[in-house]
N, C-alpha and C positions, 0 to 999 in steps of 0.2 A: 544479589540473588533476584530473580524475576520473577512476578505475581501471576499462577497460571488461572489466578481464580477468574469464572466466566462473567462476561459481563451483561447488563440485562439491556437489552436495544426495543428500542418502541416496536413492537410489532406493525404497528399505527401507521407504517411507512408513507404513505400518500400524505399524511398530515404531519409529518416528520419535519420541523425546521432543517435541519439539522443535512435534511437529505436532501430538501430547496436546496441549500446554500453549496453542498456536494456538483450538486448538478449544473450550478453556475458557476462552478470551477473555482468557486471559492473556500476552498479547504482551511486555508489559515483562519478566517472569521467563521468558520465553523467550531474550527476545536477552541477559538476564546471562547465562542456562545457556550460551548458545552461546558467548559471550564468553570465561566463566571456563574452560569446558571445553576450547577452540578455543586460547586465550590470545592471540584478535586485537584489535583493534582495534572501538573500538565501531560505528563506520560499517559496518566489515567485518561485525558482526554483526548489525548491524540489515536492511543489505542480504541478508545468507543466511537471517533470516526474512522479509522483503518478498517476497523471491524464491519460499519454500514457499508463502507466500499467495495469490501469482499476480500481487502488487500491484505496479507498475511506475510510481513518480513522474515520468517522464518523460512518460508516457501522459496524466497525471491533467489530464484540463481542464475541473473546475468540478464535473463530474457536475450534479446537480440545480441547483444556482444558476446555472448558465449557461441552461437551459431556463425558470427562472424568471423571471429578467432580461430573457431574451425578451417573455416571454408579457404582463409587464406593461408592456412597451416597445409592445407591437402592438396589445393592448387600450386603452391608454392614446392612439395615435394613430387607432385606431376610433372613439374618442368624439369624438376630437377633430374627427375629417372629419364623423361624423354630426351635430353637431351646426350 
């Protein structure tokens, strides 16, 4: 069962570790800092940097590969009619 309760993020953002370490692409030693710092759980920490990113896996459907999947689905039945 999954915890919808919200979570509280530093408003603090410019003085955010957390969002340094986002920005230098370094995500994995983000969510240990939060983890070790926090002393939660690692979902709980990987969720509280998802959350600084903006990134929301419930959202996520495909991005690019879904548009792609398309396009060679619709091409693929354009030849087929024109020919």
């Amino acid at each position: 069962m999954e915890n919808d309760k919200k979570m509280k993020i530093d408003v603090n953002l410019e003085n955010n570790k957390y969002v340094e370490l986002i920005n230098k692409g370094q995500l994995l030693q983000a969510v240990k800092e939060y983890k070790e710092d926090n002393n939660c759980s690692l979902k709980e920490a990987k969720d509280y940097i998802d959350n600084l990113r903006g990134y929301d896996p419930k959202n996520d459907n495909g991005g690019c590969l879904g548009v792609v999947a398309l396009l060679v689905l619709l091409s693929s039945t354009a030849i087929y009619f024109c020919l």
